[in-house]
N, C-alpha and C positions, 0 to 999 in steps of 0.2 A: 516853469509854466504854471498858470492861475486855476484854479477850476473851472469847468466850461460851465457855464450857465445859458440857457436858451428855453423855446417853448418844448426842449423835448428832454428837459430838465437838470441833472445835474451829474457832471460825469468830473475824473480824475482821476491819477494812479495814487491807487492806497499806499499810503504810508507817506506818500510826501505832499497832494493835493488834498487828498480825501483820507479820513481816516475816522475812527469813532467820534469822536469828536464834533466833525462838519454833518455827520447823518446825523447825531444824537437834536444838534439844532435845527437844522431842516426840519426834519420828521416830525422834533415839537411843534416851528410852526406850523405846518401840516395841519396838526391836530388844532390847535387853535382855530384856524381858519373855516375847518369843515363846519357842516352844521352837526348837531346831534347824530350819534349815532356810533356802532362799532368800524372800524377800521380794519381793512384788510393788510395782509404784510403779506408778501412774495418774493422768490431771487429766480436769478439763472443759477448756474451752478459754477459760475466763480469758488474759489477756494474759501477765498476769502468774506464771502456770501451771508452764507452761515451767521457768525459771529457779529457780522453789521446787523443782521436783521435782528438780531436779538439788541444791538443797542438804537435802531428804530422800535421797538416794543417798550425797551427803559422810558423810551419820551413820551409812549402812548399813555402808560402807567402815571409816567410826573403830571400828567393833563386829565386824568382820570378817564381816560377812554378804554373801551373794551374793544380787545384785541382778536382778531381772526384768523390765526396763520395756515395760510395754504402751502407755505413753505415751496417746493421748486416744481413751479408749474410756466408754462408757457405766459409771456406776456398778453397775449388775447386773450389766455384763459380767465387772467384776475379782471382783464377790461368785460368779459362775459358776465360775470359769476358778480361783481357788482350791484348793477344795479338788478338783477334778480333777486337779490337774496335784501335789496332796500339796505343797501350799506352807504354809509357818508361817502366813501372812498375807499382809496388803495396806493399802496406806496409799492413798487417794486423795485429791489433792489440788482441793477442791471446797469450795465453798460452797454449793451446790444452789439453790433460787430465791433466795438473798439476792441483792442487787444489786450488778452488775459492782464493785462497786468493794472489795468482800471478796473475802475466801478464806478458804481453811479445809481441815485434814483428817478425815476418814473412818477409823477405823478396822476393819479386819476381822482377827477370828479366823481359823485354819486350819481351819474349817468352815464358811466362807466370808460366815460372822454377823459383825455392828458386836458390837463389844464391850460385854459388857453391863454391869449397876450396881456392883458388886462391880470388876469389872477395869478398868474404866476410870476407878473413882477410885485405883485403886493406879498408874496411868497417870499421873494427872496430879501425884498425891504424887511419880513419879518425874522426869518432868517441871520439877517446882517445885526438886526437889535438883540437877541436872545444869545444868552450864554450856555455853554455847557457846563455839566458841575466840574469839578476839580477831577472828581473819580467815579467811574460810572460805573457800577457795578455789572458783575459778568452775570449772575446768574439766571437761570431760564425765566420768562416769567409765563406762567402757567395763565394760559390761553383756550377762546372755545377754537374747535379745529371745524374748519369745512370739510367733510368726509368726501374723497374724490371729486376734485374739482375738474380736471381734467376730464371723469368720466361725463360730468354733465353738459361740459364744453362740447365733448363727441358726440354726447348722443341727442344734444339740438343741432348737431351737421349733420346728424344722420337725415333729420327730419325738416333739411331745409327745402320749402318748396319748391326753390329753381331748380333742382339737380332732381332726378329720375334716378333714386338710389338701387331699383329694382334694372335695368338695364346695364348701371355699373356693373353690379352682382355678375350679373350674364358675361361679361365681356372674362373676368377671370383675370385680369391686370396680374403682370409681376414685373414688380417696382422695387430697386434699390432707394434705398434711405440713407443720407449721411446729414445726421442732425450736429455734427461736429461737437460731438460729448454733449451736449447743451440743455436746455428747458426742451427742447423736440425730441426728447429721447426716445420717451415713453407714448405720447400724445397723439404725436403722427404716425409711428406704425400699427399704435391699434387703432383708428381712425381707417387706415387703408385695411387692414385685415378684418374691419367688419364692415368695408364695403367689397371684401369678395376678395383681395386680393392676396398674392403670395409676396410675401415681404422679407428683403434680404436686407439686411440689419451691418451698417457701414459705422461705424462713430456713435454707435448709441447708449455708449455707457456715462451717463450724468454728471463724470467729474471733475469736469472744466476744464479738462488738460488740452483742449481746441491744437487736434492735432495737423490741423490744415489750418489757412489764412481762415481768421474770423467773417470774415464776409465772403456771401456765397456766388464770389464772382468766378466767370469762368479759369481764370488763371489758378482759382484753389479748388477745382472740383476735379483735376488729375484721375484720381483715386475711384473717385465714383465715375469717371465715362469708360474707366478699366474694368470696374465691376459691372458695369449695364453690358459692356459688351461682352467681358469671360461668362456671365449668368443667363444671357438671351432673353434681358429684360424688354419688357417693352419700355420703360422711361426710368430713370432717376429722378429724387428729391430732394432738394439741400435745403436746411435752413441756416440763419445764423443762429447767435447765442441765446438770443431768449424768443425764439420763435416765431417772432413776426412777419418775416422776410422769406418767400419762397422760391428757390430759381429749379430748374430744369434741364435733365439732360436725354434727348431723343433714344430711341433706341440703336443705335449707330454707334450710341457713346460722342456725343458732337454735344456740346451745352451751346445753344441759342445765344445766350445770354441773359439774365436774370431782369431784363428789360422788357419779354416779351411773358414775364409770368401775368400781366395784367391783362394784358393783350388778351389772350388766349380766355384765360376767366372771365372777363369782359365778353368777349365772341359769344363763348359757351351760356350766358348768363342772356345776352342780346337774342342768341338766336333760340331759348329754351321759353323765354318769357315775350318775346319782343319790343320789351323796353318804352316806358311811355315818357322818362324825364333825361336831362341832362345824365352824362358820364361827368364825372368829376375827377383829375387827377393835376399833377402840376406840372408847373414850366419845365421841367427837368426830364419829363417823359417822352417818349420817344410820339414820333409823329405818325407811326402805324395805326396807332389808339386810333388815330381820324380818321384815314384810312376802311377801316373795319369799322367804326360809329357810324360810317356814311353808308352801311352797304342797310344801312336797320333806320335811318332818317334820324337818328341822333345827334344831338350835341355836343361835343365836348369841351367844357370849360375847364382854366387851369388857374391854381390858385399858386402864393407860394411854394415852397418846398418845407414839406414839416407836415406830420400827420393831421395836427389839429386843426391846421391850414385848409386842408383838402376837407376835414369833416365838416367846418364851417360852413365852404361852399355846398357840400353837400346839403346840410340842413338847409339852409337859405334858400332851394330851389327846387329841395323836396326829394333829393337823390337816392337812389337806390342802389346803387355800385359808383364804388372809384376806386380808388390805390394811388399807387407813388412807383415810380419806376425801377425801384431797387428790388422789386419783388415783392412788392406790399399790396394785399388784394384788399378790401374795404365792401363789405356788403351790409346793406343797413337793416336787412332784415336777422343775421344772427348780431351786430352789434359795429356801433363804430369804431372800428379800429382796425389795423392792417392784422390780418389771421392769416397764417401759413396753413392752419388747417383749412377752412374756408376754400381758400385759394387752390390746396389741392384737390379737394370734391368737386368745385367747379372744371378745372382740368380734366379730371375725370369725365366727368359728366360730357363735355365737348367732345372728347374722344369717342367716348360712347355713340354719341350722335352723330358724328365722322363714319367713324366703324373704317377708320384707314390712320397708318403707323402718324407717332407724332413728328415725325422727317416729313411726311407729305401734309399735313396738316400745316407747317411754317410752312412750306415751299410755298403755299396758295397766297402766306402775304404778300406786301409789297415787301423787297429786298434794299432798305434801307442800313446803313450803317453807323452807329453810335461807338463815339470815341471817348472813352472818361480818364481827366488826368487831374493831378493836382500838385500844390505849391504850399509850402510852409507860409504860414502870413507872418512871422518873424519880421520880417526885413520891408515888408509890403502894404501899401494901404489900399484896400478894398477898394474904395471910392474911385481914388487916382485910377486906379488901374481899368476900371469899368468906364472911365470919361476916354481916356484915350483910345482905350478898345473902340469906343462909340465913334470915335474920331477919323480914324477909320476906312468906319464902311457906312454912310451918309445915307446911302440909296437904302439902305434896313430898315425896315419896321424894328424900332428899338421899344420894349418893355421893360421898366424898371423897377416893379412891383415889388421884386428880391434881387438883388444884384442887378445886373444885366443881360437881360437877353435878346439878340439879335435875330430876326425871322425874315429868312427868303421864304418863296414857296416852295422850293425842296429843300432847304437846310435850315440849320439855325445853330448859334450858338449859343452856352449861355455862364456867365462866368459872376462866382458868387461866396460869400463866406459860408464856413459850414456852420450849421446848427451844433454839430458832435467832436469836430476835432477844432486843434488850431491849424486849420488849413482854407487854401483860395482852390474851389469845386469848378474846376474848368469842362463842360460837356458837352458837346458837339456833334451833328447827325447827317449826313448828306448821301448821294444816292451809293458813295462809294467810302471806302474805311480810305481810302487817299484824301479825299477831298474832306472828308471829316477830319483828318489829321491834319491837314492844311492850315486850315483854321482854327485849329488849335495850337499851331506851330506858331500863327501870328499873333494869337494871344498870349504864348510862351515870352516872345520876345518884347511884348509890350512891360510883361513883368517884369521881365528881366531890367528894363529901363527905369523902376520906379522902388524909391525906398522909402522908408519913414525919416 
């Protein structure tokens, strides 16, 4: 397998994709490319973390840049902390829910955005020209530090204007937390414990050992719907690995599914402010979003799938909230980028305003259901397989913007390469988990007909 390259930058399992070596070049160009200025450096808490980020620092050094290290904080935290502090960028060293055994970096602009289609293939064109040395030395290099990054991340949540942080206070929440060892370790519990709440602490020890599936879909939150209900919480909170991604589980111990985290922040965010521009999120998002946008006289536009995708449209329209289906909340008043902290404040804050358990708060949406599968693209070509899918079903509204997606007025399909792994993202939504499967089932079998 090759390194994955895309706009959500560059991943690989170390030692055989990625290794000192591939960071040491990237990271130079990096530095090359930014304008003037110090450089932030970041990780999740991979093992192997550590020791990359010190040889993304040997490249900041060979390019004469001065160096920031915030070392193991949340991915929104370094996207915050940015452009506040008027830095050129930020590299994080992460892979986000791929599995422990990758890595990968993150790039961020000095407006605290992943770099977008245009710059980050002149990234990687410079990338592909630059050598690394023969021997890259190990040792630390002595850097200025951001003193509590994290706390400045929480404590402009604390004070974001949409949320009524004085009503959370009152309500008293207790919330299980499973940051799965990760960058959420630290971040999000005291984030929730200084807006009032009693926090039971699941996987929050930093050391990458991600003792559940990396991604916080319902299939790997077991654990945590056991603790919501042995503890008489009111809600559980997962993130992935470096924190950008927030899913949900009721007090019932039942995860929704990590589809309805935007949904809900979105609501809460709609009905706290009443919202005067476009919702922003992408094709891949589930169709409740519309649903709830309609009930406030909103929009909602959908861009590709990719964070920087959804920020764009955001900019271009003047937006104020979007996300991305996987649990990714986007508010453009703390910063653009998907924030699992964010995203849990505005939860909060809905419920607050609810003042009824988060079981009856989903019950009130529509009861749509989203089927998500995928396929190794080994054997498969993308294209092929989105023409005959199309082929098909005639009578569809087809968009091809990113892959293919097929839209009735209750369902839709949408079937696509991924930005992160080497896999074909088959996702699907209709009034029933049968009929979503359905259609997924005839997309199975289209692939199944089609090789390189």
């Amino acid at each position: 397998m090759a390194l994955i390259r895309s706009v959500s930058g560059v991943r690989g399992i170390v030692g055989q994709d990625l290794d000192a070596a591939v960071v040491y070049r990237y990271a130079g160009a990096f530095a090359a490319l930014q304008p003037p200025g110090p450089i932030l450096l970041a990780r999740d808490s991979r093992p192997h973390g550590r020791q990359l980020l010190e040889t993304a620092a040997q490249a900041m050094q060979q390019a004469r840049r001065p160096v920031i290290f915030v070392d193991l904080v949340p991915t929104p935290t370094a996207q915050f902390i940015v452009p506040r502090k008027h830095l050129a960028g930020a590299i994080v060293l992460t892979a986000s829910h791929n599995p422990i055994e990758y890595n990968g970096l993150k790039f961020i602009g000095g407006d605290g955005c992943f770099l977008g289609a245009e710059q980050i293939d002149v990234l990687f064109a410079r990338a592909d020209q630059t050598e690394a040395p023969a021997s890259i030395p190990s040792k630390r290099i002595r850097s200025q530090v951001v003193l509590d990054a994290a706390g400045l991340h929480i404590l402009d949540t604390l004070h974001l204007g949409c949320i009524d942080t004085e009503a959370i206070l009152r309500c008293r929440f207790k919330v299980v937390v499973d940051a799965v060892n990760g960058a959420g370790s630290f971040a999000l519990p005291t984030l929730l414990e200084a807006l009032g709440c009693e926090v039971v602490r699941l996987y929050t020890t930093p050391d990458g050992t991600f003792p559940r599936g990396t991604e916080p879909l319902p299939e790997n939150l077991t654990d945590l719907c056991r603790a919501v209900s042995e503890h008489g919480a009111d809600l559980g909170m997962a993130t992935d690995p470096d924190a950008d991604r927030l899913a949900l589980v009721d007090e019932t111990g039942t995860p929704p599914g990590e589809e309805l985290t935007q949904v809900l922040a979105i609501d809460g965010f709609l009905r706290r402010t009443g919202g005067r521009k476009p919702v922003t999120t992408t094709l891949s998002s589930s169709m409740v979003l519309d649903h709830v946008a309609k009930r406030y006289g909103i929009e909602v536009l959908r861009s590709a799938v990719g964070e920087v995708n959804v920020v764009n449209l955001m900019r271009s329209v003047g937006g104020e909230i979007g996300g991305e289906g996987n649990g990714g909340v986007i508010l453009a008043e703390s910063h653009l980028g998907r924030d699992s902290l964010v995203g849990a404040a505005l939860v909060l804050d809905l419920l607050a305003q609810e003042k009824q358990p988060l079981s009856a708060v989903l019950a009130q949406l529509p009861q749509l259901r989203l089927v998500k599968d995928r396929i190794s693209i080994d054997d498969h070509d993308p294209d092929e397989v989105s023409r005959l899918i199309a082929e098909l079903y005639p009578e569809a509204e087809q968009i091809t913007t990113d892959g293919l997606k097929l839209q009735w007025p209750d369902r839709w399909i949408h079937v696509r390469k991924s930005n992160t792994e080497p896999i074909i993202r088959i996702h699907s939504e209709a009034p029933t988990a049968e009929e979503a499967r359905a259609l997924v089932d005839e997309a199975r079998k289209v692939v199944a007909q089609v090789s390189k």
